[in-house]
N, C-alpha and C positions, 0 to 999 in steps of 0.2 A: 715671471720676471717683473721685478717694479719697475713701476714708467716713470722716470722723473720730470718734470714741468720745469724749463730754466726763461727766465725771463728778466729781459739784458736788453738796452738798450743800444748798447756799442754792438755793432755787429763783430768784429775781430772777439772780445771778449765773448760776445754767446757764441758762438762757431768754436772758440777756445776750450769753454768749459762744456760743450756739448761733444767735441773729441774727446777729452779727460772720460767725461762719464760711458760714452758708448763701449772705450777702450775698457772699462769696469765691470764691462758684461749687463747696464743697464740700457732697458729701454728709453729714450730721451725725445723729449718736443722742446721746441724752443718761441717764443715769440717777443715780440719786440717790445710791444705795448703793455699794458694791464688789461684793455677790454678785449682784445686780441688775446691772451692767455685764460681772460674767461669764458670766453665763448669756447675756447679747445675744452675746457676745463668740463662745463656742457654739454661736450658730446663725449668726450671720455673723461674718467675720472683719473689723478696720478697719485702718486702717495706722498711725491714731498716735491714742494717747490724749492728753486731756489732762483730766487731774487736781492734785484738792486733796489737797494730801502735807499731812500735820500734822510735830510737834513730835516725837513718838513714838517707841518701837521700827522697825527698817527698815521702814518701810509701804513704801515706794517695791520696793524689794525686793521684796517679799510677791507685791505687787500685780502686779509684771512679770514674775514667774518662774511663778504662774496663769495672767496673758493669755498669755505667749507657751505655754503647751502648748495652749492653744485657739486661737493665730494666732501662729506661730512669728515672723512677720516684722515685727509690732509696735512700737512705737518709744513712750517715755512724755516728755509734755512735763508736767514738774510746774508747778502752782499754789501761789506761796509768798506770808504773810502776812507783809508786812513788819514789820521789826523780830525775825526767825527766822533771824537765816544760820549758825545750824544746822542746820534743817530744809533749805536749799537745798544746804549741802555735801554732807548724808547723801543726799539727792536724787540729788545726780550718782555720789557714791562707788557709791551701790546700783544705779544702773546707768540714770539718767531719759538721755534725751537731752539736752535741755535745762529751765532753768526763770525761768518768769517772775514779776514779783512784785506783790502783787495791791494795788487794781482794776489791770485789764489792761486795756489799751485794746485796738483794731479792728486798728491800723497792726502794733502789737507782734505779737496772738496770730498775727495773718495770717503774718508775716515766720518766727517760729517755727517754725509748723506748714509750709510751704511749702520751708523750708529743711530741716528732717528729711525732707521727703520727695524732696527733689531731691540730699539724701546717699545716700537710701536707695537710689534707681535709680543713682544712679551707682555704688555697691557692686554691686548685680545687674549691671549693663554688666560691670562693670571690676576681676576679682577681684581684683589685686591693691591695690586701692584700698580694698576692702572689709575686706580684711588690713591693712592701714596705720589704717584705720577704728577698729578693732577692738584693733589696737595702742594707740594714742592715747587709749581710751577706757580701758584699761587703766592708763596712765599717770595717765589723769583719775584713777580710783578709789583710786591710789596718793595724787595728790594733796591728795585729799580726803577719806583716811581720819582714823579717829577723833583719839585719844589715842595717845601714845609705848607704850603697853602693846599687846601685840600685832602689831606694825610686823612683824617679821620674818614670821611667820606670812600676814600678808595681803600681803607680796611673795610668799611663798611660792605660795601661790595664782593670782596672778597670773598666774607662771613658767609656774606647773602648768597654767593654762589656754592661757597661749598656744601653750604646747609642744605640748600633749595628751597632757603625762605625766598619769602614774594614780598618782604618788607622789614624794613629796619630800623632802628632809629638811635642813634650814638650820645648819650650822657654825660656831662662834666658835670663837676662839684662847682657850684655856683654861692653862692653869700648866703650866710645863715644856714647850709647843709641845705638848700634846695639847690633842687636840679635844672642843667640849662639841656636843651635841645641844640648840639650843634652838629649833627648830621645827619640826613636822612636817605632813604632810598622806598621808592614806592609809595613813599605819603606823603600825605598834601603838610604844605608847613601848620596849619592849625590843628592838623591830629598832632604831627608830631609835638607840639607844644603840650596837647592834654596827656598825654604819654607821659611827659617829663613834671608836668606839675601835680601827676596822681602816681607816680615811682614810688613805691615804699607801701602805699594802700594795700591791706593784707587781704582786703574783701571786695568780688566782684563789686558789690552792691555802692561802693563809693567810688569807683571809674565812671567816669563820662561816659556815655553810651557809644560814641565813639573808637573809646576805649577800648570798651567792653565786647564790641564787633568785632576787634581784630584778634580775639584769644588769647591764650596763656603763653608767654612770651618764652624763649629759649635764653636764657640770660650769659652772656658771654661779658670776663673781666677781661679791659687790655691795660695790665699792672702799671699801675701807677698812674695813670692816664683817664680813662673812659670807661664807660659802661654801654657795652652793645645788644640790647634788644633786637631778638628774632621773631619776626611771627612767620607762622604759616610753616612750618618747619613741620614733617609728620610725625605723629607719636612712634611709629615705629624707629625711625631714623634718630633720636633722643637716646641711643642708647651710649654704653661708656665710650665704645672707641668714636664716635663722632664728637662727641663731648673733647675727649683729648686731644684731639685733630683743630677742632677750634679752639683750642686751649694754645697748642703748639703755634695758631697760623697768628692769636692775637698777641701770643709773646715776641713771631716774628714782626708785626706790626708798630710793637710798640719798641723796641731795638731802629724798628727802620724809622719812628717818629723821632726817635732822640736823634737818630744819624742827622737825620735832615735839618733837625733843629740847630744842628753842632755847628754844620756847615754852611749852612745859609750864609751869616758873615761872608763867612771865607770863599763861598759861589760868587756872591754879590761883587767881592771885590778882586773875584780875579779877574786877568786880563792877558790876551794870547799875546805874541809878537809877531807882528801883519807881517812878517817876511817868511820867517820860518813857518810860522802855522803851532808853535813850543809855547808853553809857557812864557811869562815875564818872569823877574829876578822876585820881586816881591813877593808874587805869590810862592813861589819856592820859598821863602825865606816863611810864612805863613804856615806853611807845608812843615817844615823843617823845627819851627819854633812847637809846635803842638807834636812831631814825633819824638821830637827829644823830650819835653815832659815825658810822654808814656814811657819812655825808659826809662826816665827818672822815678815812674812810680811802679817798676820791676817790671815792664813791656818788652816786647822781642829787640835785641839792637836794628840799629839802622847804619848805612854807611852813605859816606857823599862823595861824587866822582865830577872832579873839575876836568873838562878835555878843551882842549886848545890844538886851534886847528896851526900847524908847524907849515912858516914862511903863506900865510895867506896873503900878508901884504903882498907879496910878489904879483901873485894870482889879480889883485887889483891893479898893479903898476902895470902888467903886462898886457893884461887884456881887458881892465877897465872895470869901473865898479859894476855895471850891469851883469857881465859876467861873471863878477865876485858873486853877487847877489844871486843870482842861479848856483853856484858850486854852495854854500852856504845850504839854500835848501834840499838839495843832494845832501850835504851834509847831516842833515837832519832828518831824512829817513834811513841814511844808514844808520844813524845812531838808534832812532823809534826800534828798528828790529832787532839790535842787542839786546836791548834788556824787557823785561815783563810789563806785560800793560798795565800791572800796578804801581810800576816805579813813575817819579814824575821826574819830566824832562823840561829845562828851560833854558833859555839862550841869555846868558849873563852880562854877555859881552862882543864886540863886532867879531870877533873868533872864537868865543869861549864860550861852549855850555857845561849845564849843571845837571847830575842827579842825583836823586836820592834815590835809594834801595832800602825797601823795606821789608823788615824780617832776614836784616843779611850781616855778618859779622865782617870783620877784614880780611880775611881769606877768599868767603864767597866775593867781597867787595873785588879782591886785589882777580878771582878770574875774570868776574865780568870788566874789569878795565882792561884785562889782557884779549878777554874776546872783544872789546871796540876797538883795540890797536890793531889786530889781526886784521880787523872787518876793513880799515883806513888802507892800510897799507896794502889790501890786494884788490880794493874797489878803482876801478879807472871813470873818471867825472868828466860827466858832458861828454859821452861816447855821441849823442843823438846828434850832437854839433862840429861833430868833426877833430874836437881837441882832445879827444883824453888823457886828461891831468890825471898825474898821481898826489896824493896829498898824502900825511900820515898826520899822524896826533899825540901829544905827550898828555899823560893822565894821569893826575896827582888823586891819591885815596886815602879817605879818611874814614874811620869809624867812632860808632857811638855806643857803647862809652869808653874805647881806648884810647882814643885819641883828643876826646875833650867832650863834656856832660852838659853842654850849651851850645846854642844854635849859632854864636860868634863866633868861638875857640874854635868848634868842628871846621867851621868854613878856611880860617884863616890857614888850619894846619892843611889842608887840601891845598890852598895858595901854594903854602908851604913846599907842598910836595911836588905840586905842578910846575914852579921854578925850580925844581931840582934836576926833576925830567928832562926838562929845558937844556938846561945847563950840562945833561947829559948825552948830549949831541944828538937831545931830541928821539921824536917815535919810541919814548919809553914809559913804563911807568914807577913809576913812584909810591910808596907805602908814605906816610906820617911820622914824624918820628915819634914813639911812645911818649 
């Protein structure tokens, strides 16, 4: 029977998720702390954790790289508070299996945990799966690394790990076709400088002795980018499918250098709305101006969904802004679980938000507006307070490129649509007109 490890600081919530699982046919411990789950962890080993990762420095990390020297074979499903996909990115980059976003249901945690553990045996069965595994998760971490600062450095790593070199050192083209040293792992900065100003020496005999100590390098291109020097890498493990493995992990690399590069700007200046915990209007509009380009230059469509919460002023007249301000952020997780966590959500206006769907035509656009009307109109707000208000929403839809090939036209024809709804005695939605 696998024993699962849950570790949960709400007591309600671990007693919650420790019913789910026991009712699963799994064995289950639970503890509150992290030094408390590693001390269990020490006296018995479990197969998959699943914990509450916060906002933080790498917890996830920390936390995985302690259990597995007490249970090497361990696997972490993180617990992430929505409205955090930061916290879920750094989750998987540090190394979680998976992670879910909380409250967690029965159906979810179950599928989770069951599927890590049915990767797991098939890695034991099936080594080269568990190599392929291990690649992929590598890729994940590329993925899902921080900021554009450091990039080179954490492919570097990656390399290093999947190689099983013991050192590295990363290459750019510098002035006049010599080479700079901007990343290293395992050497000291003045190897790695002789490294990069003896690159290209066809012959032992003209490397620094330095050099010449650390052997015949495993040479990895990250296109367009860098040159990543492996040493220590064994002659046996040199062969084609390793070769194409860090071939694959430096192409993934260098896709995720350019992402971060793309974005940076656009991280730098986004900005949340302290109320809701959504997006601002700008960055949407950020968002929005750079997805309509790619359809412009034959990318997937995109659609945008204005929702406007119907008679909210009331909701402030009657029971006062502070209560409005609470029904708003209710507001705003019913909306988050409509739609996918790649669509971006933002608050436009004191009742009005925005999204975009990406990779979605007018059709898919016009069901996911009819499932946030559905979700309004049977949700009852502020049950905890004693009031539950019913609220609905009118949702004006627009696509790209039927309904307009710029990030103005799109929006305006979404207005468009959203006062139509309006005007339609309300709780409805609205298409654009062609």
């Amino acid at each position: 029977m696998a024993r699962i490890l849950v570790l949960e600081g709400d007591t309600f919530a671990r007693n919650l998720y420790c019913e789910y699982l026991r009712a699963e046919g799994f064995e289950v411990h639970a503890e509150p702390d992290t030094a408390l789950a590693l001390a269990a962890l020490a006296r018995r080993a479990a197969d998959v954790i699943v914990a509450k990762v916060g906002t933080g420095e790498p917890y996830a990390q920390a936390l995985l790289g302690e259990a597995r020297r007490r249970a090497p074979r361990v696997e972490l499903i993180a617990l992430i508070e929505r409205g955090s996909p930061d916290a879920a990115a750094r989750a998987l980059r540090d190394g979680a299996h998976d992670y879910l976003l909380k409250p967690v249901t029965r159906p979810a945690l179950a599928l989770a945990v069951r599927r890590c553990l049915e990767l797991a045996r098939l890695g034991a069965e099936r080594p080269q799966l568990a190599r392929e595994l291990t690649l992929y998760r590598h890729c994940q971490a590329l993925t899902f690394a921080g900021g554009p600062e450091g990039v080179a450095e954490r492919i570097a790593h990656a390399l290093t790990e999947h190689a099983g070199a013991h050192a590295a050192v990363v290459l750019a083209p510098g002035e006049h076709g010599v080479r700079e040293a901007i990343a290293r792992v395992g050497l000291a900065r003045e190897v790695a400088l002789k490294v990069a100003a003896s690159f290209g020496e066809t012959t032992r005999r003209g490397r620094p002795a330095a050099v010449r100590e650390l052997g015949e390098p495993l040479q990895v291109d990250v296109p367009a980018r860098w040159t990543v020097l492996l040493y220590g890498v064994k002659e046996t493990r040199t062969s084609g499918p390793l070769r194409e493995e860090l071939a694959l992990l430096a192409r993934w690399g260098a896709t995720a250098a350019e992402l971060l590069g793309r974005y940076a700007e656009a991280g730098a200046a986004e900005s949340m709305d302290p109320l809701s915990g959504l997006y601002e209007a700008r960055y949407l509009e950020r968002v929005l101006d750079e997805e309509v380009a790619r359809v412009g230059e034959g990318g997937p469509p995109l659609a945008v969904l204005l929702v406007n919460v119907d008679g909210f002023r009331g909701v402030n007249d009657l029971h006062g802004h502070l209560t409005g301000g609470r029904v708003l952020v209710e507001a705003s997780r019913v909306l988050e679980r409509c739609v996918r966590e790649v669509d971006v959500i933002a608050r436009v206006g004191a009742d009005e938000f925005a999204v975009v769907l990406l990779h979605t035509d007018a059709a898919g656009a016009r069901g996911a507006a009819e499932r946030i009307r559905r979700a309004f109109e049977s949700h009852l707000f502020l049950v905890r307070e004693g009031l539950d208000l019913r609220l609905t929403v009118s949702v004006g839809v627009a696509a790209c490129p039927a309904h307009g090939r710029s990030a103005g036209v799109l929006m305006r024809a979404a207005e468009r649509a959203v006062e139509q709804a309006k005007a339609d005695a309300k709780n409805r939605v609205a298409l654009a007109d062609p």
